[in-house]
N, C-alpha and C positions, 0 to 999 in steps of 0.2 A: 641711189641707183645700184641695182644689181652687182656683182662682180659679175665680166664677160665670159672669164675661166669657169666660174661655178653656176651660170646660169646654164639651166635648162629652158629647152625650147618649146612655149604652149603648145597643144595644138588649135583648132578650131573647137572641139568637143570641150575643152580647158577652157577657153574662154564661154560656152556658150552655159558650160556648169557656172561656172562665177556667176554667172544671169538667172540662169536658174536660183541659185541658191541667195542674190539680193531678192529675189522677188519672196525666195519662203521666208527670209529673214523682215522683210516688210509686213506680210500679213503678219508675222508674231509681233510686230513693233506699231500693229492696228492702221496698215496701209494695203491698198492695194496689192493685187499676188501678180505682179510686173515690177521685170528688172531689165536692165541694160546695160553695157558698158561701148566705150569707142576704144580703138586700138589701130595705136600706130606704129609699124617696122615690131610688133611684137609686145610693147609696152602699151599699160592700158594709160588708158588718160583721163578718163573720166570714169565715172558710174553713175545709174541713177535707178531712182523708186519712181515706184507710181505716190506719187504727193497731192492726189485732188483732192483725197477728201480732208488731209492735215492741211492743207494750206488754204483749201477753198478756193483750189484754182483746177477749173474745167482743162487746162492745157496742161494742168503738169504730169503729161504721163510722163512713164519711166524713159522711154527713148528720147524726148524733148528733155527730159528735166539733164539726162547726160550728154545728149548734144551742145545743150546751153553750156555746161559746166566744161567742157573741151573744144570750145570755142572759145572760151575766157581763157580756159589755158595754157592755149596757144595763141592768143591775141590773132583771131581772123577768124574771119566768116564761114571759109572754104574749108571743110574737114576732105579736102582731095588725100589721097595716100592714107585713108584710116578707111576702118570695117566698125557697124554697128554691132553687136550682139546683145540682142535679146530673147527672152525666156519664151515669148510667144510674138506670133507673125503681126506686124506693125499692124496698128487700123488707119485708119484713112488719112489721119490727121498724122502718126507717125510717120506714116508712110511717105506724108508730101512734106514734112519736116526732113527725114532723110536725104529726099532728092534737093532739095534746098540748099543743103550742106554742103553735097556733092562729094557725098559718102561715093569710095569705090564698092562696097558692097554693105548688102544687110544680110543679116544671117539668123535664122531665129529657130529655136525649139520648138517648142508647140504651137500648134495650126490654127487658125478661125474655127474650126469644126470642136476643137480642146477646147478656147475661149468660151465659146459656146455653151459647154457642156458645164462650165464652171461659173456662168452665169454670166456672161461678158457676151451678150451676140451682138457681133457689130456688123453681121452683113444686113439690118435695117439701114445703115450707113453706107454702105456696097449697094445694095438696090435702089435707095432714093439717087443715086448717082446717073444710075440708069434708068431715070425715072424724067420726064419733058418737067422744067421747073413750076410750070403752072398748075402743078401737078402736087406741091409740094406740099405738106402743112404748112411749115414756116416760108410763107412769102418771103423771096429773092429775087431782086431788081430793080431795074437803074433808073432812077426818076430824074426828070430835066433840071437842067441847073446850069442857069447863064453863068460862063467861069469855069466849069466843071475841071479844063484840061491845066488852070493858072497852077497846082502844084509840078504836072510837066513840064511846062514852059520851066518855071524855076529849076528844076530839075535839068534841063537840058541848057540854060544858061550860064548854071554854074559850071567855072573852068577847071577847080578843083576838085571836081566831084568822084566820088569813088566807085568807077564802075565794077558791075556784079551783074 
């Protein structure tokens, strides 16, 4: 931990460079050009890369892979009183990962419109949202099933259960 005497105070631009600059250190280490970090009272707590194509996992973008990692390292779900920073503006799936967390704020550098421009366009993502699901290529939808609500019930019967 820091000295409190010799620390200096980030600011927002400090941390949204440390994001920026995992994400260029990523592409040179043949990942994704997305970075992240959480930060809380000033200290960071996590960081993350964009990890999909090294791990072969659809979900590991950068802001997921360091929400994960500052979840574990605070042992809780809730990242209340922490700020995300990242290099560029969450896509959909970070996006609902953030509010999830119940991040006080996300913060990010460059825009959907940058992503875009860099080969990332996620407002196909953004539009199909705004799109009636019948609508969708990949069919989404509820098909019947006598039981369907039994992991509820279990849910709502257990006494020790961890509300969230």
């Amino acid at each position: 931990m820091p000295d409190p005497l010799t620390r200096t105070l980030q600011t927002h631009e400090d941390f949204l460079q440390q994001a920026v600059d995992l994400a260029v250190a990523n592409v040179a280490a043949g990942g994704g050009p997305f970075g992240a970090l959480v930060v809380r009272d000033g200290e960071v707590l996590a960081t993350g890369q964009n990890r999909v194509t090294r791990d072969l996992d659809p979900t590991a973008h950068a802001e997921v892979v360091a929400i994960r990692a500052a979840c574990r390292e605070i042992r809780d779900f809730s990242l209340a009183g922490c700020v995300l920073y990242t290099s560029c503006e969450p896509c959909p799936l970070c996006l609902a990962s953030a509010l999830w967390a119940r991040l006080d704020r996300v913060a990010f550098a460059a825009d959907r419109d940058d992503a875009a421009r860099g080969g990332f366009d996620d407002r196909a993502f953004y539009d199909l949202f705004d799109t009636p699901r019948e609508q969708w290529e990949t069919p989404v939808g509820a098909l019947s099933l006598a039981g369907s609500f039994a992991p509820f019930d279990a849910w709502l019967a257990k006494a020790d259960r961890t509300h969230y």
